[in-house]
N, C-alpha and C positions, 0 to 999 in steps of 0.2 A: 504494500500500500504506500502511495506520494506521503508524505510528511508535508504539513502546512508552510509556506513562507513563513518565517517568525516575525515578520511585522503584519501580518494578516489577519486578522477580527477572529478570535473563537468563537465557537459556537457550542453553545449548551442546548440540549434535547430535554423538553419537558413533555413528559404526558397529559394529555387531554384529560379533565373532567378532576372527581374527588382528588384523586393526590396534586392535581395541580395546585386546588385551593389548599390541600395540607401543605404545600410545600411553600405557600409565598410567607409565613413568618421566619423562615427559614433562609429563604433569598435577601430578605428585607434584611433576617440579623449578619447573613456575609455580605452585605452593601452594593447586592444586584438586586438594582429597580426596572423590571423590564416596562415597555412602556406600555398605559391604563390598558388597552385593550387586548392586551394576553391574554388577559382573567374572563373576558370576555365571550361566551362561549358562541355567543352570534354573532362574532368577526368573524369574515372568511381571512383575514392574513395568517398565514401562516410564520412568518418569520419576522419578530420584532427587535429592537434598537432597545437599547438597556443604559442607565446614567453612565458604563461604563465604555468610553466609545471605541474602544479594542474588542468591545463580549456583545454581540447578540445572541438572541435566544430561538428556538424554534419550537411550534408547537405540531407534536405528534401524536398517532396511537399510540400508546401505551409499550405496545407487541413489537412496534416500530421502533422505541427509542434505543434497545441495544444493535439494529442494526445499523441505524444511522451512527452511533458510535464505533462500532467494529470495524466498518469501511472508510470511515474516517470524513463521513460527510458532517458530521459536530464531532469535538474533539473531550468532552463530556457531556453528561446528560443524570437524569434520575429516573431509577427504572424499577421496576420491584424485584426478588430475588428470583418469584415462579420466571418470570420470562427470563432471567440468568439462567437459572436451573433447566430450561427448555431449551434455549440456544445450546448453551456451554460454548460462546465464543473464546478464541485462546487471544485473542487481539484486545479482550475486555479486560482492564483491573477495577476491583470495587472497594477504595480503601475506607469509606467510610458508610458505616449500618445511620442512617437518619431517622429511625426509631418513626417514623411515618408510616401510615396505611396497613396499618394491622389486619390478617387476617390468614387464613389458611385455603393450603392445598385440600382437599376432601375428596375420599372416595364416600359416593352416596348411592341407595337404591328403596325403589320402591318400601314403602313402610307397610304393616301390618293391614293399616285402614287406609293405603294406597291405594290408585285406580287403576294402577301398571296390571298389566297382565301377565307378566312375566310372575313366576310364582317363590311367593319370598319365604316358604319354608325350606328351599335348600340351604347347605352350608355353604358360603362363598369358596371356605379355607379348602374345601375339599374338589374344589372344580382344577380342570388342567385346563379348560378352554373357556373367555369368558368376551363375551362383546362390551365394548364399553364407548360409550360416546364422550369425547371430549374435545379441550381446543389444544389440549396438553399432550400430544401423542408419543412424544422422546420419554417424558415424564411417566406416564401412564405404561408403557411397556417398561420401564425398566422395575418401577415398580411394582407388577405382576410378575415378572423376570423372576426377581429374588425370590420370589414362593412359591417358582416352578409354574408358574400360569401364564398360559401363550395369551396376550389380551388382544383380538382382534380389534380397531378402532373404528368407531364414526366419525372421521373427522370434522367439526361444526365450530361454527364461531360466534353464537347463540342459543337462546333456549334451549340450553341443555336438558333443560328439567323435564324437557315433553317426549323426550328419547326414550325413554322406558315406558312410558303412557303409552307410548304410538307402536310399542313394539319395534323399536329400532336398535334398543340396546336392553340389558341386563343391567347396567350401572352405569353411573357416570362417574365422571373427575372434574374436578370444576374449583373455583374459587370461590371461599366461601367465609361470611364478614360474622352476621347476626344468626343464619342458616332460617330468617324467618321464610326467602323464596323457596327454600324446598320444603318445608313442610305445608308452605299453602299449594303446592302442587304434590301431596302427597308420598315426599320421596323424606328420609330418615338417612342421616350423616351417620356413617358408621368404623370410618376409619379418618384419619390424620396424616397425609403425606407428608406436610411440609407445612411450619410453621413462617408468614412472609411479612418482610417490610421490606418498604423501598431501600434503596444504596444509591448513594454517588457514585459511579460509574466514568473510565475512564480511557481514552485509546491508548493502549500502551506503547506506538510508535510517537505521536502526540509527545505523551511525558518525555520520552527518554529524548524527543530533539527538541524541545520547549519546556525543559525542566521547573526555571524559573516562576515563566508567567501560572503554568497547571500550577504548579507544586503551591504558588501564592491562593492560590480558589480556592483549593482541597483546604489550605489552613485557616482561610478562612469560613468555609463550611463548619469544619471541627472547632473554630471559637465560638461560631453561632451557637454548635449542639451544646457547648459548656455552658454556656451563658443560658441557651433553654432549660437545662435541668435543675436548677434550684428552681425555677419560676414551677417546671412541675410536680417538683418533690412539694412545695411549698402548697398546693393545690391538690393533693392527692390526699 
């Protein structure tokens, strides 16, 4: 991959929607103010101007921001760990956990007073072959892998929840916050893959020929998160 001119404007990858907004007290306390209508979810711009005028920001899916950073189209970005865990890009470093966007990986399926038709008195643990709809499909095979279970995929990139209803899968894998959407669609969280929060995320050809300017971001991300934690100890 090119490494950037080092007098040429970085660029930071931010996810669309809830962790964008978890993440502007965060920008605010490292002294990136991107400009008003980032936060803006009914702006078509994609790529705004920030008080810092070497760093603009870009706004992405979510799914998207480790590959705009792996290829080196932003030279950081904040990304959550499932979509790390999904790629495994080797071009990626994540040196700092931003304690943003809590939530988990879940394997789920039909519940007892479910409407799936698939039938939930079998044992999962004892199946060798199992379908499963997901958006996670690296993820989801390696974790049926380890328990000896071939997991055939739906690949979808929504309404997970209606996959087992429709007869399209046995279980899903899915991202999962409060887990009130699956029990209003009758499906019952029954295992824990992966515990997630977003990271600061980084190219690691970037770092090593623009040591300075990154290395100055990252330390100031990590004074912001010092400077957050009494404010949340203090409130908890």
């Amino acid at each position: 991959m090119t490494a950037p001119i080092p007098d040429t404007k970085l660029v930071l990858a931010l996810p669309k929607g809830r962790i964008l907004k978890a993440a502007s007290p965060l920008l605010a306390g490292a002294g990136i103010l991107p400009a008003a209508d980032c936060l803006d979810e009914g702006s078509r711009r994609l790529r705004f101007p920030t008080n810092d005028p070497m760093l603009d920001v870009v706004r992405v899916r979510s799914f998207d921001v480790a590959t705009f950073v792996a290829f080196g189209g932003a030279q950081l970005g904040i990304c959550g760990a499932d979509v790390l865990m999904e790629f495994d890009y080797p071009e990626i470093y994540a040196p700092l956990d931003l304690r943003i966007g809590a939530c988990r990986v879940s394997v789920a399926r039909p519940s007892e007073q479910g409407v799936g038709k698939q039938g939930t008195g079998d044992n999962p643990a004892r199946w060798s072959r199992v379908r499963v709809a997901t958006k996670y499909p690296a993820i989801t095979r390696r974790h049926f892998a380890a328990r000896g279970i071939n997991a055939d995929i739906v690949h979808l990139h929504g309404a997970m929840e209606l996959a087992p209803v429709l007869d399209l899968s046995q279980l899903i894998v899915d991202l999962v916050d409060t887990g009130s959407t699956l029990r209003a669609n009758g499906l019952e969280e029954t295992e824990t893959i992966a515990h997630v929060t977003s990271r600061l995320i980084v190219n690691r050809t970037a770092l090593k020929t623009q040591p300075e300017r990154i290395g100055a971001l990252i330390a100031r991300f990590r004074q912001a998160l010092g400077a957050q934690a009494p404010r949340e100890a203090a409130t908890a």
